[in-house]
C-alpha positions in Angstrom: -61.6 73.6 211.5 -59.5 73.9 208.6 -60.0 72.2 204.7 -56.8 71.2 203.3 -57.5 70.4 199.4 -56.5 66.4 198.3 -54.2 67.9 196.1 -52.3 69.8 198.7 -51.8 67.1 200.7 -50.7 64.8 197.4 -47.9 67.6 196.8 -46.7 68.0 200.5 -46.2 64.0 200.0 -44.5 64.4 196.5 -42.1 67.4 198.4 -41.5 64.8 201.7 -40.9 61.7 199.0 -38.3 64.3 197.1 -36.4 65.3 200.1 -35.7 61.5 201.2 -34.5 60.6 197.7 -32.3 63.9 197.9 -31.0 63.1 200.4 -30.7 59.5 200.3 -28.5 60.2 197.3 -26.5 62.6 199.0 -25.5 59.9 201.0 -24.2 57.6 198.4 -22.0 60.2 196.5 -18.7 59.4 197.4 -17.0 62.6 199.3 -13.7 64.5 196.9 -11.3 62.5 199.1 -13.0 59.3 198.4 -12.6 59.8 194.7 -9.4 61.0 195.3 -8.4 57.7 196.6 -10.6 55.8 193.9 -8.1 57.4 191.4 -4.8 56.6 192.9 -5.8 53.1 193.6 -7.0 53.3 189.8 -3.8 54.4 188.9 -1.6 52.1 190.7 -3.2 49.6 189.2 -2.9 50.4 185.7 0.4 50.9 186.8 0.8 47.2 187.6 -0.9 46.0 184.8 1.2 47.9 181.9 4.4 46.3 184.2 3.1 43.1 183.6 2.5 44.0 179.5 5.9 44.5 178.9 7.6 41.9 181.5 4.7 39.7 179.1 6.3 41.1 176.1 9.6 40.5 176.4 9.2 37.2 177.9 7.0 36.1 174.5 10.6 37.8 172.4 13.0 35.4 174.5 10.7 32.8 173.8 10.4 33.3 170.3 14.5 34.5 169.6 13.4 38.1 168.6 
């Protein structure tokens, strides 16, 4: 019959606990290609938006005779 101390038995836990929460966020980091399409989506979009300042901007200068 073998003794295994409380304490071993509290760290084999801690190391079982450990690997599930590695892993666990191994699984929600997003993969290189999945940040790669993050950015161009990212990018499009600012994009869009700096379109839409200057259409913005130079509908407020008709508008206001400038």
């Amino acid at each position: 019959m073998s003794f295994s101390a409380p304490w071993t038995i509290a760290l084999r836990g801690n190391e079982r606990s450990k690997t599930e929460m590695e892993q666990a966020t191994a699984e929600m980091t997003p993969s290189d290609g999945e940040i790669d399409v993050w950015k161009e989506r990212m990018h499009k979009l600012l994009e869009i938006e700096s379109t839409d300042n200057d259409l913005i901007e130079d509908l407020e200068e008709e508008y206001n005779g400038v």
